[in-house]
C-alpha positions as CSV (number, residue, x, y, z in Angstrom):
1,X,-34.3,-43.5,-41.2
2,X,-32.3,-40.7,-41.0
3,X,-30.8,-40.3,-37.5
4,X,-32.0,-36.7,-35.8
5,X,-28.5,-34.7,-34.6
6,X,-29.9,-31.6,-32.4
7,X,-28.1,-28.2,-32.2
8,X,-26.4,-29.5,-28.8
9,X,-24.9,-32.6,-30.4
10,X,-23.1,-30.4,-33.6
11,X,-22.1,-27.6,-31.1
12,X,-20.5,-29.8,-28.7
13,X,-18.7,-31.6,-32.3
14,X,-17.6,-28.5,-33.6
15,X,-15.9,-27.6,-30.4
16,X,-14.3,-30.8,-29.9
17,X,-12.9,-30.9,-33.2
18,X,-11.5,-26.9,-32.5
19,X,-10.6,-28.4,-29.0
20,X,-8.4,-31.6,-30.4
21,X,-6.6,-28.9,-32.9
22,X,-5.9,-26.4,-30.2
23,X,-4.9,-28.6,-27.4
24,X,-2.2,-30.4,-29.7
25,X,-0.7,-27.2,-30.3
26,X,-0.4,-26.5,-26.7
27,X,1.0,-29.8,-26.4
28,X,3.6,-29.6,-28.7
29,X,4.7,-26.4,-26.9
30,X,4.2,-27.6,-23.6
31,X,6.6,-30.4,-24.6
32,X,9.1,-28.1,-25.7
33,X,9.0,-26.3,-22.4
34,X,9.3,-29.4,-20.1
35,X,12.2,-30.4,-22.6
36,X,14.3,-27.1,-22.8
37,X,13.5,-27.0,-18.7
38,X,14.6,-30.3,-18.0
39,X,17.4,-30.9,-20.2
40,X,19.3,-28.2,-17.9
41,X,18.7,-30.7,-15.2
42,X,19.5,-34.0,-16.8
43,X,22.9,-33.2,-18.0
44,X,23.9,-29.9,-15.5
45,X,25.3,-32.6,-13.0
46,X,28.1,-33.6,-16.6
47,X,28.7,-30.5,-17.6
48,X,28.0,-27.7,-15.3
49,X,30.7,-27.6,-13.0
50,X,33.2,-28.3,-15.0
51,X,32.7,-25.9,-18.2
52,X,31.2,-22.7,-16.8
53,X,32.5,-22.5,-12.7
54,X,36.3,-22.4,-11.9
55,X,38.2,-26.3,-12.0
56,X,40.4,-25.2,-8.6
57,X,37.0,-26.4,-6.5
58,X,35.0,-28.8,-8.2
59,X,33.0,-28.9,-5.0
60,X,32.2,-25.5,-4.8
61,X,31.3,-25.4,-8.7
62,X,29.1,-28.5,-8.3
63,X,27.0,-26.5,-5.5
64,X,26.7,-23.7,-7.9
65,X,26.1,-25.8,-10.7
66,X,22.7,-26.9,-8.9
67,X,22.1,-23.1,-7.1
68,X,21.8,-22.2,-11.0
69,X,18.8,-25.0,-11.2
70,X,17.1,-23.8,-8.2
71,X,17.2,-20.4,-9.4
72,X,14.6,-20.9,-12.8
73,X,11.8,-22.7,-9.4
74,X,12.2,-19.5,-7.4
75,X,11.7,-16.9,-10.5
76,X,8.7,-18.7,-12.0
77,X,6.6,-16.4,-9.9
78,X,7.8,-13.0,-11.8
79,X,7.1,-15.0,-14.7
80,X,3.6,-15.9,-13.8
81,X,3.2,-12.1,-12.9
82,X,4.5,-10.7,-16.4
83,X,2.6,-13.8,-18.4
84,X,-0.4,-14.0,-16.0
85,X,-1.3,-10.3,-16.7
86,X,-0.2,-10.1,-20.6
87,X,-2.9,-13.6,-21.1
88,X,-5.4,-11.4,-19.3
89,X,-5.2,-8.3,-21.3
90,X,-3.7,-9.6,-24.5
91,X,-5.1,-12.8,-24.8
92,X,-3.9,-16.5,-24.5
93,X,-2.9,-17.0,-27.6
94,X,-0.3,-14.2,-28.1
95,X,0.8,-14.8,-24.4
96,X,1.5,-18.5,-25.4
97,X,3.8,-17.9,-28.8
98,X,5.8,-15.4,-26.3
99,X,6.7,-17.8,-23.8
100,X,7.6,-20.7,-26.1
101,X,10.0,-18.5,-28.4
102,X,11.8,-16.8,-25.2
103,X,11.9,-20.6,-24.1
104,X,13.7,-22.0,-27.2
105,X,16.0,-18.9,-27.8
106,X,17.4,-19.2,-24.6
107,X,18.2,-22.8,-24.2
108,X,19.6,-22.8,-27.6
109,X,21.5,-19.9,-26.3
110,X,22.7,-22.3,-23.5
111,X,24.3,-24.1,-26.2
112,X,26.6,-21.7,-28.0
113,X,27.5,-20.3,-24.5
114,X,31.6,-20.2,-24.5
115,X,33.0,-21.8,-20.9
116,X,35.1,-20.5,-17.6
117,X,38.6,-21.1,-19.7
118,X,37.0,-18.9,-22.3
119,X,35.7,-15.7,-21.0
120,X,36.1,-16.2,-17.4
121,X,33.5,-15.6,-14.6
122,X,31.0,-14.2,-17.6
123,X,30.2,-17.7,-18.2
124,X,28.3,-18.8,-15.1
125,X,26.6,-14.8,-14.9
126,X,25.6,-15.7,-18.4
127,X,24.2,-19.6,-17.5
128,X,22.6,-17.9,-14.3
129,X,21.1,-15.1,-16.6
130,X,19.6,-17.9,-19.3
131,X,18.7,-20.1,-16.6
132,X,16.5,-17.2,-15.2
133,X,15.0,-16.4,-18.2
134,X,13.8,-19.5,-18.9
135,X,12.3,-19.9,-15.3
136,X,10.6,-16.6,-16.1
137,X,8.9,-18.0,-19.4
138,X,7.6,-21.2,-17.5
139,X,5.9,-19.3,-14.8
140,X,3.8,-18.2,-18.4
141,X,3.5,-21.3,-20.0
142,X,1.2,-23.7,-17.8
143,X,-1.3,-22.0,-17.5
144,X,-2.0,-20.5,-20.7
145,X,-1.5,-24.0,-22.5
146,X,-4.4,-25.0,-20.3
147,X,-6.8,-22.7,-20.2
148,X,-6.6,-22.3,-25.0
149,X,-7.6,-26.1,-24.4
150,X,-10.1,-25.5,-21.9
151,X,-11.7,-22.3,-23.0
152,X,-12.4,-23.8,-26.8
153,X,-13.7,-27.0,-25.1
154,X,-17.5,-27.6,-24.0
155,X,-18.0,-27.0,-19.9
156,X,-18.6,-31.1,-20.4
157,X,-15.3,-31.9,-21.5
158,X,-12.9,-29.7,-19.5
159,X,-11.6,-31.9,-17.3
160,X,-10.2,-34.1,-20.6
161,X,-8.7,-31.0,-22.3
162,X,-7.2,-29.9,-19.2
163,X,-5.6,-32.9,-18.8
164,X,-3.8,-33.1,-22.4
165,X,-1.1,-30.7,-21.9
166,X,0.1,-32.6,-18.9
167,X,1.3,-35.0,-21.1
168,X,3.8,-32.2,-21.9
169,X,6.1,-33.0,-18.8
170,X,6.7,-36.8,-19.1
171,X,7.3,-36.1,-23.0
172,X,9.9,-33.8,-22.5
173,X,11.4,-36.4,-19.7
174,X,11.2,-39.1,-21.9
175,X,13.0,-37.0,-24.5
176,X,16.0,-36.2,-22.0
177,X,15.8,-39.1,-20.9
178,X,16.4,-41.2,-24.3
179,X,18.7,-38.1,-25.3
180,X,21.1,-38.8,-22.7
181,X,21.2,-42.5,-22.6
182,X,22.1,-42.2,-26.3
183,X,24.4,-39.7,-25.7
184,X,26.6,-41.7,-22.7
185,X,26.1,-45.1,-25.1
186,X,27.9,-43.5,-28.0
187,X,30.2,-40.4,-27.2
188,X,33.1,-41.3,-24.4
189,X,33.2,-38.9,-21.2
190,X,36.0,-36.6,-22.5
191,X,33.7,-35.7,-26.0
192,X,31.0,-35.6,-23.7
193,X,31.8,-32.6,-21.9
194,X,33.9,-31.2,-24.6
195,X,31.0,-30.5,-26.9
196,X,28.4,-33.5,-26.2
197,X,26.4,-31.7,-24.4
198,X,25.8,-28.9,-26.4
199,X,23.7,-31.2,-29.1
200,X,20.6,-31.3,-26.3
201,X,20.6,-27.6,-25.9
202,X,20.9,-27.3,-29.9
203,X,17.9,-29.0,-30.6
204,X,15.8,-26.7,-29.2
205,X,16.0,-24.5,-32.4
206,X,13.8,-27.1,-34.3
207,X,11.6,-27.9,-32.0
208,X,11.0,-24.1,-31.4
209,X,10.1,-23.5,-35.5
210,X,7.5,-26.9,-35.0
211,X,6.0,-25.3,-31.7
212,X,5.9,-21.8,-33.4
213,X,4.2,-22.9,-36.5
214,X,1.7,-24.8,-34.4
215,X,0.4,-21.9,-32.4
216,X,0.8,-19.3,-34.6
217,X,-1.3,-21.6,-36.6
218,X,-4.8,-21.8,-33.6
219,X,-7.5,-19.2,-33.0
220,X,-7.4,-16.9,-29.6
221,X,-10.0,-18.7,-27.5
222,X,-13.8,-17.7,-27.9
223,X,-13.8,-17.0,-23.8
224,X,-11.2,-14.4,-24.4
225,X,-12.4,-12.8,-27.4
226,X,-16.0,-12.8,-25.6
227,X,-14.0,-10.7,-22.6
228,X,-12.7,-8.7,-25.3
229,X,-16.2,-7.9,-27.1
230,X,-17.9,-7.1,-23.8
231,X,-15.3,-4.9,-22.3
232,X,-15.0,-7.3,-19.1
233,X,-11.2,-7.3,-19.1
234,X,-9.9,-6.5,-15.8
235,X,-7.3,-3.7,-15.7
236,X,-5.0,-5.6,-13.3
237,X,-5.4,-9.0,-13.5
238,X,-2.7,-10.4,-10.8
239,X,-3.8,-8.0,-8.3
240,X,-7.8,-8.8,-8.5
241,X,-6.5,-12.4,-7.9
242,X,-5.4,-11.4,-4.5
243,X,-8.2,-8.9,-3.8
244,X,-11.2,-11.2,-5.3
245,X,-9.7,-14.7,-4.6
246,X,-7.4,-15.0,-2.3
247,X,-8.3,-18.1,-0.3
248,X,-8.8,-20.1,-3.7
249,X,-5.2,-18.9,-5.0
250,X,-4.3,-20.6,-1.3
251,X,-6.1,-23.8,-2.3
252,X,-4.7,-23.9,-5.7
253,X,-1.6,-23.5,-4.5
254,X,-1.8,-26.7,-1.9
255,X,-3.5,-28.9,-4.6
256,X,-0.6,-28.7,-7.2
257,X,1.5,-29.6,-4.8
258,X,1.6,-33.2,-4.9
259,X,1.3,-32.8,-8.8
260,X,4.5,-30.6,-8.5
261,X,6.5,-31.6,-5.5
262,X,6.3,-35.8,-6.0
263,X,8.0,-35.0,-9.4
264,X,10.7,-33.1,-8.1
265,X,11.2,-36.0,-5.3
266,X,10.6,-39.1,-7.4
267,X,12.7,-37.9,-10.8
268,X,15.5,-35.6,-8.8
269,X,15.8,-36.6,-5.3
270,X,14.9,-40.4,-5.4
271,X,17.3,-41.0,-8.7
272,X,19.9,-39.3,-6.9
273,X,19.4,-41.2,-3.7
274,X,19.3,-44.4,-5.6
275,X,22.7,-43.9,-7.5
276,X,24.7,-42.5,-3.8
277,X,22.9,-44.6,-1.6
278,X,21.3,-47.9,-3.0
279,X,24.4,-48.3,-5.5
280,X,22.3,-48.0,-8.6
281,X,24.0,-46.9,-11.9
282,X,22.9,-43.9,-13.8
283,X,21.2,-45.9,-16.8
284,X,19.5,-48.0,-14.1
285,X,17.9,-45.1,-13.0
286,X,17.3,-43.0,-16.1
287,X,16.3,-46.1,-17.7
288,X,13.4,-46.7,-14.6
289,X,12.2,-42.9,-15.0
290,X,11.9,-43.3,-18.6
291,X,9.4,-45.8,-17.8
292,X,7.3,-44.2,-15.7
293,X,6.9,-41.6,-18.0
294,X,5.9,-43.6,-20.6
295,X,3.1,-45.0,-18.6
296,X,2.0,-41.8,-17.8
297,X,1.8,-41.4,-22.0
298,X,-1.3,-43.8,-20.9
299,X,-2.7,-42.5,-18.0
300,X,-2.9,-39.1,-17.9
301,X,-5.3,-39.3,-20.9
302,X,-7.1,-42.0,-19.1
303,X,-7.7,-40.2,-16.0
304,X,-8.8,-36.9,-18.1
305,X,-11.3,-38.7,-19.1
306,X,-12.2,-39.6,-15.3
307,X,-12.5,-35.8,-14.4
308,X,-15.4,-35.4,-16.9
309,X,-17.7,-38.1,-15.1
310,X,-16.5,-37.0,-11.8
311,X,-14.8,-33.9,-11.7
312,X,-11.3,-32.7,-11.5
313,X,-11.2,-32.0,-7.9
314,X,-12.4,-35.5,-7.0
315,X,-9.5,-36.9,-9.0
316,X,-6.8,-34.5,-7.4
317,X,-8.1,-36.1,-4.3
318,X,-8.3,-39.6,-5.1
319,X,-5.1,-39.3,-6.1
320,X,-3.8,-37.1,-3.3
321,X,-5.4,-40.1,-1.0
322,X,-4.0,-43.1,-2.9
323,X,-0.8,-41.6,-2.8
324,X,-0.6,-41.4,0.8
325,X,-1.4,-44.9,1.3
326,X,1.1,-46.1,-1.0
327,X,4.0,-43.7,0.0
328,X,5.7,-46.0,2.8
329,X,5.0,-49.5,1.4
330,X,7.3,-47.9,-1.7
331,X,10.4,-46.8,-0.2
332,X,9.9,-49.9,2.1
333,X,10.3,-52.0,-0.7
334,X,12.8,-49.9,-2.6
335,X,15.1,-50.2,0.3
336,X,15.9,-53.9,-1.4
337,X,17.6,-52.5,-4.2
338,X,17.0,-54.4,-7.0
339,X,16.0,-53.3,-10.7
340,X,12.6,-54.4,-10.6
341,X,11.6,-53.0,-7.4
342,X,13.1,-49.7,-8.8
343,X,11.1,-50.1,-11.8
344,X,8.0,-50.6,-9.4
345,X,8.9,-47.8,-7.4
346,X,8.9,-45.1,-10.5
347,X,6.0,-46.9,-11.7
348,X,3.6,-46.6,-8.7
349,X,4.9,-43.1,-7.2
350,X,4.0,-42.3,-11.1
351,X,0.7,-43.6,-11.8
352,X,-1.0,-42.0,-8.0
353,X,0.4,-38.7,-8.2
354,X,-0.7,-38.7,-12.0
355,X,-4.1,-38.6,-11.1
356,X,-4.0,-35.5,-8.9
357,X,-1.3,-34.0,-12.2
358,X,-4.2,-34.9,-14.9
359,X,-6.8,-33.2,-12.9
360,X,-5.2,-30.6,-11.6
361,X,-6.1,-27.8,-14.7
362,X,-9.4,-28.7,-14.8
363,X,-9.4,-28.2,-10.6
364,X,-8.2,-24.5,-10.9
365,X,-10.0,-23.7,-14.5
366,X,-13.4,-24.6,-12.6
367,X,-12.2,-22.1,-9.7
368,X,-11.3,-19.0,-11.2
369,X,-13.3,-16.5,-12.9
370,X,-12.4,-15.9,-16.6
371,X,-11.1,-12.5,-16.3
372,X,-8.1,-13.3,-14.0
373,X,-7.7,-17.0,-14.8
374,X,-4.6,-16.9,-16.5
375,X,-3.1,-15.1,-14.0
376,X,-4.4,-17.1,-11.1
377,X,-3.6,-20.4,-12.8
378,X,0.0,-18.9,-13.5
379,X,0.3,-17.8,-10.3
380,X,-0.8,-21.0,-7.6
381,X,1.5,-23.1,-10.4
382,X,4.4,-20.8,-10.5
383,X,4.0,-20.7,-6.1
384,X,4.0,-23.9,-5.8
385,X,6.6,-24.9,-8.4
386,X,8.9,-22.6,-6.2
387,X,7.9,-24.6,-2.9
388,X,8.6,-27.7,-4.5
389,X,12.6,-26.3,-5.5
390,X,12.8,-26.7,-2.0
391,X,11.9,-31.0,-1.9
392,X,14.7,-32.2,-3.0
393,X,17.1,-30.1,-0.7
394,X,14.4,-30.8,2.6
395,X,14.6,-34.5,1.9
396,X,18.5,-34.6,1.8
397,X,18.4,-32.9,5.1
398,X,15.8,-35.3,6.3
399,X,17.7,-37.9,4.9
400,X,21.1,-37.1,6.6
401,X,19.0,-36.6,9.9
402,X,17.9,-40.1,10.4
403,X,20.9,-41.7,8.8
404,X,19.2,-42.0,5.2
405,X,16.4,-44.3,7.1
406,X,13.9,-46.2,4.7
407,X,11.4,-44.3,5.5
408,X,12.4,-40.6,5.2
409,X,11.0,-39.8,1.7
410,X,7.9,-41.4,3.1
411,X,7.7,-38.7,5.3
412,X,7.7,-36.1,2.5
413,X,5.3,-37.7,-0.1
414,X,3.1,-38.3,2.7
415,X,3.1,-34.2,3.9
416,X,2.5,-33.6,0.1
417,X,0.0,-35.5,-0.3
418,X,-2.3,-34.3,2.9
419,X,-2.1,-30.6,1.6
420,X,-3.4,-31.8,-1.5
421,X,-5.8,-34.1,-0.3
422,X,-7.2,-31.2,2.1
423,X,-6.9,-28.5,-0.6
424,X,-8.9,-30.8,-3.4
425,X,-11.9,-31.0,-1.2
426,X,-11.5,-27.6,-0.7
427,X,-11.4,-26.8,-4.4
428,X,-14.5,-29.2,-5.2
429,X,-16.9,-27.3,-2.4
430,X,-15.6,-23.8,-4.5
431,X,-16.4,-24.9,-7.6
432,X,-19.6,-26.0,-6.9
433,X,-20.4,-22.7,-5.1
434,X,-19.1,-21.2,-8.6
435,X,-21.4,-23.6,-10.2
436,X,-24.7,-22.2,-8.0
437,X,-24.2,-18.9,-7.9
438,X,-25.4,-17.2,-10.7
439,X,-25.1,-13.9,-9.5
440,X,-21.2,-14.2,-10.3
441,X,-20.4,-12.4,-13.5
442,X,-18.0,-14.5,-14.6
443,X,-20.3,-17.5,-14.6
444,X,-23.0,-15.4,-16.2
445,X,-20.5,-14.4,-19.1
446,X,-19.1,-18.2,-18.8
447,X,-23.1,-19.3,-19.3
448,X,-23.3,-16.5,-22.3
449,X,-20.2,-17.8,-24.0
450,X,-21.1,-21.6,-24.1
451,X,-24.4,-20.0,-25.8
452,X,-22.7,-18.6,-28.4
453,X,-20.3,-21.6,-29.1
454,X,-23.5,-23.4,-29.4
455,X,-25.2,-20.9,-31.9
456,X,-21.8,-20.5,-33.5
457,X,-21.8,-23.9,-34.5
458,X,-25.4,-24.7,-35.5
459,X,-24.6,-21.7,-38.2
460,X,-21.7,-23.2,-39.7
């Protein structure tokens, strides 16, 4: 007997399919991001100071050096304004190409960019210049490669499709990562910052064509276009977020926070404070990071899937909880020093705080209404992306307080993760509010749209 597939079924098909083909092109791009972002960070601390600030204070330079890495946290926010209200008006798609190419350019920029002995104190305004612009592009770039996976996927499967592009950030660190082990195995230290580390920044050309084909290559999202067709664009985006939604962009902001904030202190602070204070070597530690990243190649997926039996807020919490519980037993234990607890260490402050990063699109997608939502996802990621510049330099302080005492990066994953915790619960009561109340237009036109994907497909 022929088996009976309703109108649902090949509706649902159809925009899984569209969603798959989408979603990788976001990927790719988002990997190209986390890459051209985090190569700056990887090799700034071989090459920074010495090539672009003056050699008479090395000291001085080497504070600058990582002043010009804060800077792209703190100006994510403009970004997320300019992006934010250009995904609103223009659409996702367009918005998305934007970011990626400005991305690319200027980190390939980064590595044609003559040094100090060359043209003098233009070098570091330059490197400061680039490395703003490319803070600028990935206040953009999250949350538009969220919501074109999100917005061509069934209501069903948001939480999965929202969770795919996360995979973006332990890519690109695995990338760095592999980049500069190779890199230190097979070029000495004197080739090395002579014109080593200009291959990293380089390779950001081809990646760029790969990511540009990709999205030039998708359809704008049937969400956006809908917005488009009914004239229920809003004029100004970013400023209805903070008129109709302020306490929500409040609760977005505190659950990304763990997301954000456990990656700046588990792959910047914590590898730093095991190389100057545990006596681990550099490949010790790059080598451990590397492996947490690949697990979370696993896990992030897995836990997408999680958020569409139980909802993305419940997994930002879960996570947000676990993480709390397992935040002093770590350090504890990584006070021992050896390779395998370090291993450990990246692997279990990487797996907890995955769950709340995997569900964390899904979280604000199922907040926000469609006509602001780039903007507002934008703008609580770009926020607290900013806050979390700040871990790294809070935990050294900490740190040098109590005498670099076992427990004093506890102290910090254990503050992130209460605000997220708190915030996640918050965020699941507001979506289901969203969820009952029909009287909202968004979630009329939201209810309208997933009509007409389902029609849509039955057609074709």
């Amino acid at each position: 007997m022929k088996p009976v597939t309703d109108s649902t079924t090949i509706a649902s098909r159809t925009a899984d399919r569209n969603a798959w083909r989408v979603t990788l092109a976001s990927l790719v791009g988002t990997s190209l991001e986390s890459y051209d972002f985090y190569v700056f960070s990887f090799f700034s601390a071989i090459f920074s100071a010495a090539v672009f600030f003056p050699a008479e204070d090395r000291v001085a330079g080497q504070l600058a050096a990582f002043l010009t890495l804060a800077t792209s946290y703190f100006v994510r926010p403009i970004g997320a304004i300019i992006f934010g209200h250009l995904g609103d008006r223009i659409g996702r798609r367009a918005t998305l190409i934007w970011t990626v190419g400005i991305m690319g350019v200027s980190t390939a920029l980064i590595g044609v960019l003559p040094g100090y002995a060359t043209i003098g104190v233009a070098a570091p305004i330059l490197l400061v210049l680039l490395r703003v612009i490319q803070g600028i592009s990935l206040g953009g770039e999250w949350g538009g490669s969220i919501l074109v996976g999100v917005e061509h996927s069934t209501p069903k499967r948001r939480g999965f499709y929202a969770a795919l592009p996360q995979l973006g950030s332990p890519i690109g660190t695995i990338v760095t990562s592999v980049l500069f082990l190779w890199l230190s195995a097979t070029l000495s230290q004197a080739d090395m910052l002579a014109w080593g580390w200009r291959i990293p920044f380089l390779l950001a050309l081809p990646l760029l064509a790969v990511s540009l084909y990709l999205r030039l290559s998708i359809d704008e999202t049937p969400v956006f276009s809908h917005l488009v067709a009914e004239k229920k664009r809003d004029r100004f985006p970013v400023l209805d977020v903070f008129r109709k939604q302020p306490v929500t962009l409040l609760v977005a902001v505190g659950a990304a926070l763990l997301g954000i904030g456990s990656y700046a202190l588990m792959n910047t602070y914590t590898i730093n404070y095991g190389v100057a204070a545990l006596g681990f070597n550099y490949t010790q530690v790059f080598t451990a990071a590397t492996i947490g990243s690949l697990l979370q190649l696993v896990t992030i997926p897995l836990f997408g899937l999680l958020a569409t039996r139980i909802g993305s807020a419940r997994v930002v919490w879960i996570g947000a909880l676990t993480t709390l519980i397992v935040a002093f037993p770590m350090y504890f234990l990584l006070q021992f020093a050896t390779f395998p607890i370090l291993v450990g260490t990246m692997i279990i402050g990487g797996i907890f705080p995955t769950l709340s990063w995997a569900g964390l699109g899904g979280l604000m997608a199922d907040i926000f209404g469609q006509s602001i939502r780039y903007s507002a996802l934008s703008l609580s990621y770009a926020i607290a992306a900013a806050l979390s510049g700040f871990i790294p330099l809070l935990t050294e302080a900490l740190g040098a307080a109590t005498k670099n005492a076992w427990w004093h990066p506890g102290i910090v994953l254990g503050i992130l993760s209460v605000v997220t915790l708190v915030a996640a619960v918050a965020a699941a009561s507001i979506a289901k509010r969203r969820r009952e109340d029909v009287v909202d237009a968004d979630d009329v036109l939201e209810s309208e749209q997933s009509e007409l994907q389902e029609r849509g497909a039955v057609t074709s």
